[in-house]
C-alpha positions in Angstrom: 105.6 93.0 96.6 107.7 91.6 93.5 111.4 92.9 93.0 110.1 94.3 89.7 107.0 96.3 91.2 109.7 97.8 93.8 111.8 98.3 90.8 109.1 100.3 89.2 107.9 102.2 92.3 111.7 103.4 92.9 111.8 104.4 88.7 108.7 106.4 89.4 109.9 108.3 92.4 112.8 109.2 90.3 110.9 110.3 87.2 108.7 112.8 89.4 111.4 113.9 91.5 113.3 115.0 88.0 110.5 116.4 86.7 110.1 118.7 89.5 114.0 119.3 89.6 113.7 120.1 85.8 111.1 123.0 86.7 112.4 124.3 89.5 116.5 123.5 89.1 116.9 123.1 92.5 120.2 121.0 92.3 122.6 120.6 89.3 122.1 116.9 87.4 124.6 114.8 87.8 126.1 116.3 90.8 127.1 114.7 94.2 123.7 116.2 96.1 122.2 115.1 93.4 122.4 111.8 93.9 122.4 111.9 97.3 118.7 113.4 96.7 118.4 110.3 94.7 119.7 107.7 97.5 117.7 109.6 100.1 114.4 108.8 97.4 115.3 105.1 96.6 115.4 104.9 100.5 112.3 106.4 101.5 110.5 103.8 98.7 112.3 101.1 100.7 110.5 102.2 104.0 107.1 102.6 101.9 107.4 99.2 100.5 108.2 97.6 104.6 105.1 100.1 105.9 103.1 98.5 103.3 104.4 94.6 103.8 104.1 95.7 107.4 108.3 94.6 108.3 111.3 96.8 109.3 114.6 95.9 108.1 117.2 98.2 108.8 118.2 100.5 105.4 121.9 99.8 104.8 123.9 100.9 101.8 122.7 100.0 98.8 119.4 98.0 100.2 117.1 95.6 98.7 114.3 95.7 100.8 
């Protein structure tokens, strides 16, 4: 997996997750659980991305898997 095709898969998780948040308003934009929602997204793509390259780094802050 290229840095730009995690990249894109972390945009993507992002763009749905706002869509749904923009039909359902679950959490105020630009709020600190909302980006907490978004840090708890960008990580689970992380863990996606090792389950698929089949490795296990531990998530830190701010991680580049």
């Amino acid at each position: 997996m290229t840095k730009g095709e995690l990249e894109y898969a972390i945009r993507r998780a992002l763009n749905i997750f706002d869509e749904w948040n923009d039909v359902t308003g679950f959490v105020a934009k630009h709020t600190g659980y909302y980006y907490e929602i978004q840090g708890v997204i960008e990580d689970a793509v992380h863990c996606g991305a090792q389950a698929a390259l089949g490795v296990q780094v531990p998530l830190g802050p701010k991680s580049k898997s």
